[in-house]
N, CA, C and O atoms as CSV, one atom per row, in Angstrom:
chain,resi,resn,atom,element,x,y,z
A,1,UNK,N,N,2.864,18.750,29.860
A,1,UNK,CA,C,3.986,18.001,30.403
A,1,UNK,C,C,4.700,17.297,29.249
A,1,UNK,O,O,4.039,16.452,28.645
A,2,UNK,N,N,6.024,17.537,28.837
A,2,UNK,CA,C,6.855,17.052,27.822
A,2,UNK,C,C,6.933,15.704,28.229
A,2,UNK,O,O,6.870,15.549,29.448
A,3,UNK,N,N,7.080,14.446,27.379
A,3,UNK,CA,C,7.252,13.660,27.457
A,3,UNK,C,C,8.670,13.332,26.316
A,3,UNK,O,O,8.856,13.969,25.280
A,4,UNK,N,N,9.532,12.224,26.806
A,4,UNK,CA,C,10.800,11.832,26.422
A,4,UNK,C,C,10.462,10.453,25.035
A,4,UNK,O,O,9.727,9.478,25.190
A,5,UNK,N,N,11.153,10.760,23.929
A,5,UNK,CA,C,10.377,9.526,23.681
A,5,UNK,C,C,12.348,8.962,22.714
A,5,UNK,O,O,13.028,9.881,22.258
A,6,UNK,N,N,12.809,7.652,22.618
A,6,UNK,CA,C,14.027,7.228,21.870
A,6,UNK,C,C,13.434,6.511,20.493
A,6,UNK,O,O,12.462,5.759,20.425
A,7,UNK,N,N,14.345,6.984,19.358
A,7,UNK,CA,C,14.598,6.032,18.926
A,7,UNK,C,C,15.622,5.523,18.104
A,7,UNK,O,O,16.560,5.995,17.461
A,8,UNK,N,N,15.103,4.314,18.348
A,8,UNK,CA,C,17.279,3.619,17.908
A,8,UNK,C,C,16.857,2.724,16.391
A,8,UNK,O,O,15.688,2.602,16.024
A,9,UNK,N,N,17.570,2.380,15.933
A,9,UNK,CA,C,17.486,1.744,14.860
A,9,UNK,C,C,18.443,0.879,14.328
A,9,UNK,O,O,19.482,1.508,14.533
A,10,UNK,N,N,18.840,-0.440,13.630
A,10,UNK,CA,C,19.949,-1.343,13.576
A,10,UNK,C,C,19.464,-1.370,11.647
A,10,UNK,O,O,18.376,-0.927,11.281
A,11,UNK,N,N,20.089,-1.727,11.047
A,11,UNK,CA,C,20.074,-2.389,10.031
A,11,UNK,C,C,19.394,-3.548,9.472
A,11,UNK,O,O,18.541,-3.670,8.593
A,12,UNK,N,N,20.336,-4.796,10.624
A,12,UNK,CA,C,20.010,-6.201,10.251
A,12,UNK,C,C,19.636,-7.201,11.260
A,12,UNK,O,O,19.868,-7.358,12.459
A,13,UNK,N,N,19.337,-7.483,10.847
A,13,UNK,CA,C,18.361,-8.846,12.236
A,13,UNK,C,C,19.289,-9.145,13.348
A,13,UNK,O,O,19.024,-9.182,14.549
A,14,UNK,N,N,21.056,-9.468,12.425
A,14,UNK,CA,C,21.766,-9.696,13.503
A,14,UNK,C,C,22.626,-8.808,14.541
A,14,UNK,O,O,23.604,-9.148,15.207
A,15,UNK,N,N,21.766,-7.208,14.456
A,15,UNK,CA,C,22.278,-6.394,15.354
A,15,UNK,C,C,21.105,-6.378,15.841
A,15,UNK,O,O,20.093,-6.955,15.442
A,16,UNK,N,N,21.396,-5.114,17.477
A,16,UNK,CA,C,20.840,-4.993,18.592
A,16,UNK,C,C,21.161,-3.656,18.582
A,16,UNK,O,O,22.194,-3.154,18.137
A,17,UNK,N,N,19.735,-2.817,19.363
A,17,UNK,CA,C,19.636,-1.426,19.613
A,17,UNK,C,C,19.916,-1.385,21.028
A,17,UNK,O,O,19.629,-0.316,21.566
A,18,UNK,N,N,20.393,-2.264,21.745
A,18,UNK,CA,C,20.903,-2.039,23.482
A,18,UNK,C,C,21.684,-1.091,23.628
A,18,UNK,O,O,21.536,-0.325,24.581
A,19,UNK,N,N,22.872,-0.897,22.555
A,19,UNK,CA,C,24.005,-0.144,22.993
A,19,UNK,C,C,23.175,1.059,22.616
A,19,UNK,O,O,23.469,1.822,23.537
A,20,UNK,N,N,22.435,1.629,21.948
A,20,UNK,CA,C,21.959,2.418,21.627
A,20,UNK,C,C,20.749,3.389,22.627
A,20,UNK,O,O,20.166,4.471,22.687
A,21,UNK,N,N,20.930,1.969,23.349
A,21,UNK,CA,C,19.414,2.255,24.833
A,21,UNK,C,C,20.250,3.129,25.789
A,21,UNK,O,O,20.230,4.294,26.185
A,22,UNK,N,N,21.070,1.910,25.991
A,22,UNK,CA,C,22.608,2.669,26.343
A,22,UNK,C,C,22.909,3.509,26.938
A,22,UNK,O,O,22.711,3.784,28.121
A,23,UNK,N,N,23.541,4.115,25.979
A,23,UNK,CA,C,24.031,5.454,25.391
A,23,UNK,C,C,23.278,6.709,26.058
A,23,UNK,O,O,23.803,7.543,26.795
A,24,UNK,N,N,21.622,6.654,25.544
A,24,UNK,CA,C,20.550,7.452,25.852
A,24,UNK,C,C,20.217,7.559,27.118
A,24,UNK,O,O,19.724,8.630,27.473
A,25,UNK,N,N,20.390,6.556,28.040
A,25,UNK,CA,C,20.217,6.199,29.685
A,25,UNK,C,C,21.486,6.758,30.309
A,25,UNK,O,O,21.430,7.466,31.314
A,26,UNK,N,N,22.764,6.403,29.642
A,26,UNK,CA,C,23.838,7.097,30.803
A,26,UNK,C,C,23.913,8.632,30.411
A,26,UNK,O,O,24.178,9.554,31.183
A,27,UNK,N,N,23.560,8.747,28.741
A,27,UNK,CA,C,23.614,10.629,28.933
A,27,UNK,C,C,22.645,11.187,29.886
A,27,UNK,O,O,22.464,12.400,29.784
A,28,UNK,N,N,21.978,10.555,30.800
A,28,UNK,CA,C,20.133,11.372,31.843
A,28,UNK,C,C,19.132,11.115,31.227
A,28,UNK,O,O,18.181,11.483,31.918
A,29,UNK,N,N,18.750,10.629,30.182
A,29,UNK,CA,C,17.307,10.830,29.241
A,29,UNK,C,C,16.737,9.281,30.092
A,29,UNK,O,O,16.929,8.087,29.859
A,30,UNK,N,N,15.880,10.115,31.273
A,30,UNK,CA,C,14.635,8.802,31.390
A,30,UNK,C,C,13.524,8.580,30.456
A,30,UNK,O,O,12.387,9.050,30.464
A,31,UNK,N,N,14.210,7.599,29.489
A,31,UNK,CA,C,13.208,7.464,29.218
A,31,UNK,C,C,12.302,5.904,29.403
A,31,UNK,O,O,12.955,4.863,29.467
A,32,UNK,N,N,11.170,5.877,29.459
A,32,UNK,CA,C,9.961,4.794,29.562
A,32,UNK,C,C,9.914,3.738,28.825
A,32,UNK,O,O,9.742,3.915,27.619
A,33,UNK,N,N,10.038,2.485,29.295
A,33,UNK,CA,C,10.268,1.539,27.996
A,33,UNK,C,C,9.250,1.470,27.072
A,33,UNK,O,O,9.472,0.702,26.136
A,34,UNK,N,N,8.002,2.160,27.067
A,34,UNK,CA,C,6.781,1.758,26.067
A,34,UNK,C,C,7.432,3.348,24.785
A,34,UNK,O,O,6.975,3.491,23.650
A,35,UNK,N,N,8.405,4.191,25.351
A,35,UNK,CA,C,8.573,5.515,24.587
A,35,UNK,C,C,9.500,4.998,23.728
A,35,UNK,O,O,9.930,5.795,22.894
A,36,UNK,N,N,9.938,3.857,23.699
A,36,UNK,CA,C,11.332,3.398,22.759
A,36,UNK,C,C,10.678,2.603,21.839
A,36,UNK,O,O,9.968,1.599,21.899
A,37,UNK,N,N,11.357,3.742,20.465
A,37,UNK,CA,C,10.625,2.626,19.088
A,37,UNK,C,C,11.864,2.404,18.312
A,37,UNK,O,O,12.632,3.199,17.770
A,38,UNK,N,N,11.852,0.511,18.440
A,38,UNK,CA,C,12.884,0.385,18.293
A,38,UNK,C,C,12.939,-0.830,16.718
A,38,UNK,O,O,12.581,-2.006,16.779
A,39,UNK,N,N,13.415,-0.210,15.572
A,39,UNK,CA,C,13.141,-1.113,14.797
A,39,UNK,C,C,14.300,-1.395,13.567
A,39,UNK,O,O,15.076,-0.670,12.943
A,40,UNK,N,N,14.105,-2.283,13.570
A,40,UNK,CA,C,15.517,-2.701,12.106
A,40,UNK,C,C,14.897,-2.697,10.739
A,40,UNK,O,O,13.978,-3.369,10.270
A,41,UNK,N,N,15.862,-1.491,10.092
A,41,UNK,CA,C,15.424,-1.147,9.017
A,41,UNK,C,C,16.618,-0.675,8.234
A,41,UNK,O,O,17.362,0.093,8.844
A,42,UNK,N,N,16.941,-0.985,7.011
A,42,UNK,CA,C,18.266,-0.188,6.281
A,42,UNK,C,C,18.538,1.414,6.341
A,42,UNK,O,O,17.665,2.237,6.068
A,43,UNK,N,N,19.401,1.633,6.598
A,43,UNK,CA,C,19.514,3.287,6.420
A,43,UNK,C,C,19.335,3.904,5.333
A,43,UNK,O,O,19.347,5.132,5.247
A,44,UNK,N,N,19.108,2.943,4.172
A,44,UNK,CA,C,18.694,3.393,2.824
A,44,UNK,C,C,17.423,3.936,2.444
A,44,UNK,O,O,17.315,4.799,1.572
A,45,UNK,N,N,16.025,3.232,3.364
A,45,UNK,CA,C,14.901,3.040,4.025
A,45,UNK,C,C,14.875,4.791,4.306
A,45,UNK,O,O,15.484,5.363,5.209
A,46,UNK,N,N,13.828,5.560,3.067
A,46,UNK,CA,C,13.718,6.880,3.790
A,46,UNK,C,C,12.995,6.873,5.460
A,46,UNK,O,O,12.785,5.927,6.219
A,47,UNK,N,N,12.764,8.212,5.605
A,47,UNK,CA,C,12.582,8.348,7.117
A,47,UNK,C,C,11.068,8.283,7.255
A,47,UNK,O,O,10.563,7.934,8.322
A,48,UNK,N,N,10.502,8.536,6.438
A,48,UNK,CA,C,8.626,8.636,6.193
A,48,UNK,C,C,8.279,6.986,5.661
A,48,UNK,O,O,7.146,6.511,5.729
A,49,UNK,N,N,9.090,6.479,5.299
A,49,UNK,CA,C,8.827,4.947,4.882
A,49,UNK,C,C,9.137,3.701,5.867
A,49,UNK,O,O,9.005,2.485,5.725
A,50,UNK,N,N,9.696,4.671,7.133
A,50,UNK,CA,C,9.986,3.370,7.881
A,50,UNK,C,C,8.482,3.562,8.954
A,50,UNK,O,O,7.991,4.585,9.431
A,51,UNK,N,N,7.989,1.886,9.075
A,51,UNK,CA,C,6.664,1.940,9.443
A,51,UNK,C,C,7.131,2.262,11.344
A,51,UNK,O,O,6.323,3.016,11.887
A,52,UNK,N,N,7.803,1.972,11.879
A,52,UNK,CA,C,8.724,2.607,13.489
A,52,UNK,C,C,8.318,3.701,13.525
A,52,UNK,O,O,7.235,4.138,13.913
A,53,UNK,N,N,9.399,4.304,13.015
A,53,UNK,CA,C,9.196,6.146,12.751
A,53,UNK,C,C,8.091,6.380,12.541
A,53,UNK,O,O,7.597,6.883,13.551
A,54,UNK,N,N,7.242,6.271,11.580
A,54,UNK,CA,C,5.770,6.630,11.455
A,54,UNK,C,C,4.698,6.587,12.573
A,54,UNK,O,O,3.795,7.384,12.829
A,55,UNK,N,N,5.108,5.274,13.240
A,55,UNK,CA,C,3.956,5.223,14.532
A,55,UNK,C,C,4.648,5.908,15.704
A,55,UNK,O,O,4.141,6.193,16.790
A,56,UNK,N,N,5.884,6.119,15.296
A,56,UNK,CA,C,6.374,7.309,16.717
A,56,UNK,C,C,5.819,8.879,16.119
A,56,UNK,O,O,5.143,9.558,16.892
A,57,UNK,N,N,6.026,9.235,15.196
A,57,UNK,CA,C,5.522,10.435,14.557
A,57,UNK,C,C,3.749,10.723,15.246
A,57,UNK,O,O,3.243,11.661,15.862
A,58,UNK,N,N,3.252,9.449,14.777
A,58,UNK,CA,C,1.787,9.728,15.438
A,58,UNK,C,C,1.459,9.612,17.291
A,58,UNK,O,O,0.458,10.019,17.879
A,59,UNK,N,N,2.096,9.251,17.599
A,59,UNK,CA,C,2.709,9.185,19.364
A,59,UNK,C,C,2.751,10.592,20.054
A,59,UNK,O,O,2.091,10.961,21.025
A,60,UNK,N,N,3.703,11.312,19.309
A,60,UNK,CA,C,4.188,12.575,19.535
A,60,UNK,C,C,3.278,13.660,19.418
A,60,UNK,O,O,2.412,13.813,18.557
A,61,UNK,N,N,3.571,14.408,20.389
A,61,UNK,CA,C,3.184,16.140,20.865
A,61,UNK,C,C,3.986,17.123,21.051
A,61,UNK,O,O,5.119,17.230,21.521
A,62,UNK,N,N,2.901,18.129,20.423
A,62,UNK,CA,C,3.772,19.528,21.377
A,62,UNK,C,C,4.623,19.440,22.208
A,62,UNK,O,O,4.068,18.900,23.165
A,63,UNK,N,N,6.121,19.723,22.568
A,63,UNK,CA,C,6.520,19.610,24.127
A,63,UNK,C,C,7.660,18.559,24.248
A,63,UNK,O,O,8.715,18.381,24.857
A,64,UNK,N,N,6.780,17.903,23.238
A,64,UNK,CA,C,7.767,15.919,23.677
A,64,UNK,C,C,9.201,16.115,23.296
A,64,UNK,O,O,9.513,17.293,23.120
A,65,UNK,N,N,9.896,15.457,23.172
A,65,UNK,CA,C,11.913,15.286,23.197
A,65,UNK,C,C,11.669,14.237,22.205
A,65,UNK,O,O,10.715,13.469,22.328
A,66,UNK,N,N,12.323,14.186,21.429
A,66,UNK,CA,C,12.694,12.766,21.039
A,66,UNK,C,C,14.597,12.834,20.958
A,66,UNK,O,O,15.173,13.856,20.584
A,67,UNK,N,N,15.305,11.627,21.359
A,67,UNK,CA,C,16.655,11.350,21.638
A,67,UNK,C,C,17.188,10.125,20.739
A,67,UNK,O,O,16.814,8.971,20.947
A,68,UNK,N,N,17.837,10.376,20.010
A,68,UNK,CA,C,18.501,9.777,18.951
A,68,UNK,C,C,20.104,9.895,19.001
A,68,UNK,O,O,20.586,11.009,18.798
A,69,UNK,N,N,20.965,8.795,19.262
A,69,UNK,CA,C,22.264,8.798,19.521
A,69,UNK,C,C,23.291,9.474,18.362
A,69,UNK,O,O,24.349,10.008,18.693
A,70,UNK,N,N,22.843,9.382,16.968
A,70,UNK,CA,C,23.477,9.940,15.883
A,70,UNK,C,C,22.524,10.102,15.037
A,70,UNK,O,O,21.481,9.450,14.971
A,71,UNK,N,N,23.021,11.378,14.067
A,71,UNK,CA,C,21.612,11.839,13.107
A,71,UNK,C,C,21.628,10.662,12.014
A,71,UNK,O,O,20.815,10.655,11.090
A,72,UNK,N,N,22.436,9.839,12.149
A,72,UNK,CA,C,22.126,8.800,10.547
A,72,UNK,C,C,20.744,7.979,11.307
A,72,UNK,O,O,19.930,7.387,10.598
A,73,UNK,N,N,20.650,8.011,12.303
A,73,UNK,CA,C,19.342,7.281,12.695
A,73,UNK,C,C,18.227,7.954,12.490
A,73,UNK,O,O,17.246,7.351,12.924
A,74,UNK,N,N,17.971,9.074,11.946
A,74,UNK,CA,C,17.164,10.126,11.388
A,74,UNK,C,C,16.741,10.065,9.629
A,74,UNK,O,O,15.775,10.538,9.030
A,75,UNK,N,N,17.678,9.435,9.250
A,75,UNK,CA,C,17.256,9.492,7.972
A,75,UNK,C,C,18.889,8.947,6.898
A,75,UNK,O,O,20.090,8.986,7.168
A,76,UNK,N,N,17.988,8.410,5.467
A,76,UNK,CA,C,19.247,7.797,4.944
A,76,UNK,C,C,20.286,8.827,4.397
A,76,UNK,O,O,21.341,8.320,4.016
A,77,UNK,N,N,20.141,10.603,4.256
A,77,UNK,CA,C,21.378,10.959,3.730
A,77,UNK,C,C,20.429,12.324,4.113
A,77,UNK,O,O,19.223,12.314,4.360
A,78,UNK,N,N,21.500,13.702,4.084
A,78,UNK,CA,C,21.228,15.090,4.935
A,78,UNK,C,C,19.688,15.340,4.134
A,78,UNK,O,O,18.875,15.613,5.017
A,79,UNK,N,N,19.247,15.338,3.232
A,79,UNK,CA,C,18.352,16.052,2.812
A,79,UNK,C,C,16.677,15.304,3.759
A,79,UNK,O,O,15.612,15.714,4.221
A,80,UNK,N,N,17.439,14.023,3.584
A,80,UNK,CA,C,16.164,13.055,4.638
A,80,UNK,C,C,16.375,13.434,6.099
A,80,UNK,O,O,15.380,13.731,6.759
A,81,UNK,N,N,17.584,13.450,6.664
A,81,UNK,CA,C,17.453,13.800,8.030
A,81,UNK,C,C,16.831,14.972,8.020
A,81,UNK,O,O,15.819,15.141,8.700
A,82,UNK,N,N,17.409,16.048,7.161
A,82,UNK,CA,C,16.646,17.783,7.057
A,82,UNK,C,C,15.237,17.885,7.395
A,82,UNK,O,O,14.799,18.624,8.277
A,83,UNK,N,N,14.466,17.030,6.580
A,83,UNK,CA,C,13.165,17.057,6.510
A,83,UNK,C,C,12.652,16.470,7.437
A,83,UNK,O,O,11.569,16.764,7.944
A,84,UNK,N,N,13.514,15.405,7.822
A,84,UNK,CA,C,12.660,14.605,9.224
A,84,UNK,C,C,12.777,15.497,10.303
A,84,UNK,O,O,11.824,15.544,11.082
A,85,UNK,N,N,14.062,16.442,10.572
A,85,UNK,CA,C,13.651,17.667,11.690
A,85,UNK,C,C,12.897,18.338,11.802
A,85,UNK,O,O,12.317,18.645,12.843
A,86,UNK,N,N,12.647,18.922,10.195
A,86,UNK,CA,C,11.989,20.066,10.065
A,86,UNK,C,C,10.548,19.501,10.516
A,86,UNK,O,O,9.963,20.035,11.458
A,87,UNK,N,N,9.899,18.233,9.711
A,87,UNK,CA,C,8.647,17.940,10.416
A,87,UNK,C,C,8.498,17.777,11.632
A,87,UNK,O,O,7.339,17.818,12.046
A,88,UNK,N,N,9.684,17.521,12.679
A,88,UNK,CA,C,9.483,17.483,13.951
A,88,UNK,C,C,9.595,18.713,14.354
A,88,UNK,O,O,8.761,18.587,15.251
A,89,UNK,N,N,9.921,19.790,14.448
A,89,UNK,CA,C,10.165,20.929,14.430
A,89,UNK,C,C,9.014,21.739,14.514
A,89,UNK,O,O,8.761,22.618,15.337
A,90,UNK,N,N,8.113,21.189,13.223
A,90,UNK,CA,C,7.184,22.191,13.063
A,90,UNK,C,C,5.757,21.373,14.249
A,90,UNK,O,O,4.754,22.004,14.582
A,91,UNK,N,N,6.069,19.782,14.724
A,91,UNK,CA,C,5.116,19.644,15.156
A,91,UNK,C,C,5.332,20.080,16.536
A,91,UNK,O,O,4.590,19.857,17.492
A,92,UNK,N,N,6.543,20.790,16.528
A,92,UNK,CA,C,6.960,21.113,18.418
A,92,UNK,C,C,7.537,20.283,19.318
A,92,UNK,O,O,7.287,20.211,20.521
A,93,UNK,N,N,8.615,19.424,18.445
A,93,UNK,CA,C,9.383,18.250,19.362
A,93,UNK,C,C,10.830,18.764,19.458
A,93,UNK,O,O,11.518,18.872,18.444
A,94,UNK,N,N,11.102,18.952,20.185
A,94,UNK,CA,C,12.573,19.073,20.165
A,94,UNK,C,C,13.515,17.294,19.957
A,94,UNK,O,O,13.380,16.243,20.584
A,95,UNK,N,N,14.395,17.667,18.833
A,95,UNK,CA,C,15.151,16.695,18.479
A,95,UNK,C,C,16.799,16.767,19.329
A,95,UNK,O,O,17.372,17.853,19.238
A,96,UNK,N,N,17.494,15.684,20.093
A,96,UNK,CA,C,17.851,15.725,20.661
A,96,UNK,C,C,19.044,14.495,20.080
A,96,UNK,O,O,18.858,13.304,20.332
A,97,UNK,N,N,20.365,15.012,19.216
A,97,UNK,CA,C,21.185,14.027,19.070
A,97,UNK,C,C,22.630,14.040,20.322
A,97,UNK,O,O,23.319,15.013,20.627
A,98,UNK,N,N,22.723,12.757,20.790
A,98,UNK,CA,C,24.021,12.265,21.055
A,98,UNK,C,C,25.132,12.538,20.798
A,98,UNK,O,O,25.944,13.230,21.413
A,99,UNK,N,N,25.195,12.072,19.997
A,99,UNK,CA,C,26.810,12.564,18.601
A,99,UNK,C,C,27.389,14.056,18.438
A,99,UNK,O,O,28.545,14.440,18.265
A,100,UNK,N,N,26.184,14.758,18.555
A,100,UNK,CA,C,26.272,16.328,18.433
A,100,UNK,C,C,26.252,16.383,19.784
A,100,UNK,O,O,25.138,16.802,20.098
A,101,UNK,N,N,26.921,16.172,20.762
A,101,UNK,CA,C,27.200,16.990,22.021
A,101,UNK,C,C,25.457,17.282,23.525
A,101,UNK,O,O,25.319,17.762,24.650
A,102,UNK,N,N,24.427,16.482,22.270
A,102,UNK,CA,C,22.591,15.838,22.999
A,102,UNK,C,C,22.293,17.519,22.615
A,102,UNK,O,O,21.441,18.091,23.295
A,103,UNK,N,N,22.957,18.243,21.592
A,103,UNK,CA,C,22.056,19.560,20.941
A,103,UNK,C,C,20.983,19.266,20.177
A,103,UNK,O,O,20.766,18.411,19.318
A,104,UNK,N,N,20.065,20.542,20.875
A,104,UNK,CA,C,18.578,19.875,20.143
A,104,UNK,C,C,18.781,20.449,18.922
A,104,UNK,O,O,19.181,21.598,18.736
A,105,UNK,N,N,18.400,19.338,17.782
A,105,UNK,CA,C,18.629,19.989,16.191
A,105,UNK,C,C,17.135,21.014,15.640
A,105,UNK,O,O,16.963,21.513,14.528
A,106,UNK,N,N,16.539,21.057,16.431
A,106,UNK,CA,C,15.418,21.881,16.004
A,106,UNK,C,C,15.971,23.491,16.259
A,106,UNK,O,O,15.788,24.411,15.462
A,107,UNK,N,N,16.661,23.590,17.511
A,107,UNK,CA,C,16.828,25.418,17.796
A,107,UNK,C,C,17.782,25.677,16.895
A,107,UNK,O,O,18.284,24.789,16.205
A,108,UNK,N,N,18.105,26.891,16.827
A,108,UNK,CA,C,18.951,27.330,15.919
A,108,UNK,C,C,20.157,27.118,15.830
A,108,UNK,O,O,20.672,27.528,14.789
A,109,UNK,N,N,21.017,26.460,16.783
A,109,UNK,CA,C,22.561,26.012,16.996
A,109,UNK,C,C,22.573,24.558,16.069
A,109,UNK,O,O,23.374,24.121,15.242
A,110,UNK,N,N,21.367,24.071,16.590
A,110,UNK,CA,C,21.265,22.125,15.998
A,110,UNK,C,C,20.967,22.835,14.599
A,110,UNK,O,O,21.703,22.333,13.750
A,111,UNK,N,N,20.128,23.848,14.053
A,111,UNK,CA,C,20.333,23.750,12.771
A,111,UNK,C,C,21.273,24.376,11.885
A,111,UNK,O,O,21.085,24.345,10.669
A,112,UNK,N,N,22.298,24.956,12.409
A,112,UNK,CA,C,23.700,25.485,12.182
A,112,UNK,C,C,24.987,24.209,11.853
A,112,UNK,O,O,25.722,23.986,10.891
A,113,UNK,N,N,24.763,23.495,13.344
A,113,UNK,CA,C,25.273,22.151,13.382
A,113,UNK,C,C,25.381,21.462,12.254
A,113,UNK,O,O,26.411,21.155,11.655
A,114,UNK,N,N,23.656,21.100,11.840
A,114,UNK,CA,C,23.367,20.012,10.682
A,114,UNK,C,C,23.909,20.619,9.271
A,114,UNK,O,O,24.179,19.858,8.342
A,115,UNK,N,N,24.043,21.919,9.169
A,115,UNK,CA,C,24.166,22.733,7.645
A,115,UNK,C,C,25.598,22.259,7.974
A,115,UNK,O,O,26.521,22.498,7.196
């Protein structure tokens, strides 16, 4: 059974990932409030160094979705987002951006998209 999992990300203390909850709730994605990892971190901050991402990485299965409103919340510049798919990819998550029309960047269209 796939499970849905978000995550949003802000910069600075004095933003908020709501609009970002948002976003993910009026496109259909139910998702569970314990599945939302939600943490403020610079976008400079690679994608394997943010300690959020990491404990969602270990969360995740075969099957699962993860939903992200824009790929800069994936990583600080294409070669970091690249790799953060590809590891989701290979663990069997389908990646699911917003911005891109909610195409999963793992099948072959999302990775056409991202090139």
């Amino acid at each position: 059974m796939s499970r849905t999992f978000a995550y949003v990300r802000v910069s600075t203390h004095g933003q908020t990932t709501e609009n970002q909850i948002g976003e993910i709730k009026a496109a259909g994605f139910d998702v569970h409030a314990r599945r939302v990892v939600s943490e403020t971190v610079s976008g400079s901050v690679a994608t394997k160094e943010r300690e959020g991402f990491t404990r969602l990485l270990d969360r995740m299965e075969e099957g699962d979705v993860l939903v992200v409103t824009k790929m800069d919340r994936l990583g600080r510049n294409a070669m970091d987002v690249r790799t953060t798919v590809e590891t989701l990819a290979e663990m069997g998550v389908k990646v699911h951006c917003l911005a891109l029309g909610g195409v999963d960047l793992t099948s072959s269209t999302g990775r056409m998209t991202m090139s």
